[in-house]
PASEMI-304408 format. One line per field, with one value per residue (C-alpha): residue in one letter; y, x, z. Coordinates in nm, 4 decimals. Layout:
rest = a, ...
v = Y, ...
u = X, ...
w = Z, ...
END
This chain:
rest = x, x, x, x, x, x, x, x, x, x, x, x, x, x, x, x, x, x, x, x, x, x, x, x, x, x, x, x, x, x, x, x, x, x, x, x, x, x, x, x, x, x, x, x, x, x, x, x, x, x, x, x, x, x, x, x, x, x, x, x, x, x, x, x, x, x, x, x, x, x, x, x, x, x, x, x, x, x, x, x, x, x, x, x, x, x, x, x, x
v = -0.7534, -1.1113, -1.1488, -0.9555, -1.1468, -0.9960, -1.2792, -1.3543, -1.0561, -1.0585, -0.8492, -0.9163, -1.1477, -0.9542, -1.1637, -1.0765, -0.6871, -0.6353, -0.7647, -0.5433, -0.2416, -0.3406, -0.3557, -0.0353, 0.1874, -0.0203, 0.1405, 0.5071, 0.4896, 0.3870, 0.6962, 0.9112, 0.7641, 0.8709, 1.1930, 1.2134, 1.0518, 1.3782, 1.6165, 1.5203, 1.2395, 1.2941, 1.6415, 1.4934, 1.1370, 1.0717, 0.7313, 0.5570, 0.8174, 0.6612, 0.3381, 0.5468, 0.7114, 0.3893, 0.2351, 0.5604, 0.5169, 0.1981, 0.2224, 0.5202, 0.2863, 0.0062, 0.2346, 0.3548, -0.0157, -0.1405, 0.2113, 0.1729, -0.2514, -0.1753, 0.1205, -0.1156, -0.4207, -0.1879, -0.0773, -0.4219, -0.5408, -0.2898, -0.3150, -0.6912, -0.6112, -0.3534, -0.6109, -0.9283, -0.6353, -0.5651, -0.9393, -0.8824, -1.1936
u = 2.4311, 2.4692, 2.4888, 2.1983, 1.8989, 1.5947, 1.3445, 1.3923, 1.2744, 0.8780, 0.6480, 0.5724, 0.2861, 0.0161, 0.1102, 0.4524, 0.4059, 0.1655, 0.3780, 0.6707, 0.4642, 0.3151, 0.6349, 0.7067, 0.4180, 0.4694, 0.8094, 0.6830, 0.4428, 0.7767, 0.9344, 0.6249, 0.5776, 0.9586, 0.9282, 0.5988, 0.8298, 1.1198, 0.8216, 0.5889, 0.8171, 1.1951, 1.1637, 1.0009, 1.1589, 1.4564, 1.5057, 1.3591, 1.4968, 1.8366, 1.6173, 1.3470, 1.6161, 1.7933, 1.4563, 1.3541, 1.7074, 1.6371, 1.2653, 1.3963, 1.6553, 1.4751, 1.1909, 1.4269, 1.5780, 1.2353, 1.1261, 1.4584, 1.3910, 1.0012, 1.1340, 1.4091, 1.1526, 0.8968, 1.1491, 1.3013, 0.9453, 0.8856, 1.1859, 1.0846, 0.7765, 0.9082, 1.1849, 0.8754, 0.6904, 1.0237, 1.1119, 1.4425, 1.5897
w = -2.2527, -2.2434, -1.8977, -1.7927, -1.6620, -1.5664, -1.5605, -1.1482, -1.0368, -0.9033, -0.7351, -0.3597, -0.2477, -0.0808, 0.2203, 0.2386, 0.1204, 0.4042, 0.6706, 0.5633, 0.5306, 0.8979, 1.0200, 0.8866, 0.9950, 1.3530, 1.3077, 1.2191, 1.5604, 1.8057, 1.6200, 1.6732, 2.0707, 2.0851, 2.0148, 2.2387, 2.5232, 2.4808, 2.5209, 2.7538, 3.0119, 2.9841, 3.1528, 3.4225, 3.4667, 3.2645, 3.4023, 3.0393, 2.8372, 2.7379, 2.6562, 2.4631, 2.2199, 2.1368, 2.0513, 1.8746, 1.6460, 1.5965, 1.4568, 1.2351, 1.0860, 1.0685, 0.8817, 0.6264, 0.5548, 0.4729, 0.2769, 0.0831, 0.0409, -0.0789, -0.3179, -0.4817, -0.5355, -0.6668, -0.9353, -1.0153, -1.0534, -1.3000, -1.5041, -1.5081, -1.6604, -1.9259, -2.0068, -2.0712, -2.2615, -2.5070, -2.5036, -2.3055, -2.1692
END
């Protein structure tokens, strides 16, 4: 595999992990405040509802892009590793 390089892939800083994973669980509480919102308001005032879902859509894709982006690091960072352990270029 001549082509294969592995030595640019690095684990997050702390810094920049914790304001994805912020951003993420800020994402998971819009989701959950959605769901309180189609319980508990849009029976009564459906005025925000239209607004509430797009947000709620939003948040749930936004969560999964960042779940998906923090799964594929974590695994690039530890084939990096295994590859410096094995002496793979």
């Amino acid at each position: 595999m001549s082509g294969l390089s592995l030595s640019g892939f690095s684990r997050l800083s702390e810094e920049n992990s914790g304001f994805i994973r912020s951003c993420r669980g800020l994402a998971a509480l819009v989701v959950v405040a959605t769901h309180i919102e189609q319980v508990f308001v849009a029976p009564y005032w459906s005025g925000i509802h239209a607004y509430s879902l797009i947000l709620g859509q939003a948040s749930v894709m936004l969560f999964f892009v960042l779940s998906g982006f923090l799964i594929c690091r974590s695994i690039t960072s530890r084939i990096s590793e295994v590859a410096r352990e094995f002496r793979i270029p």
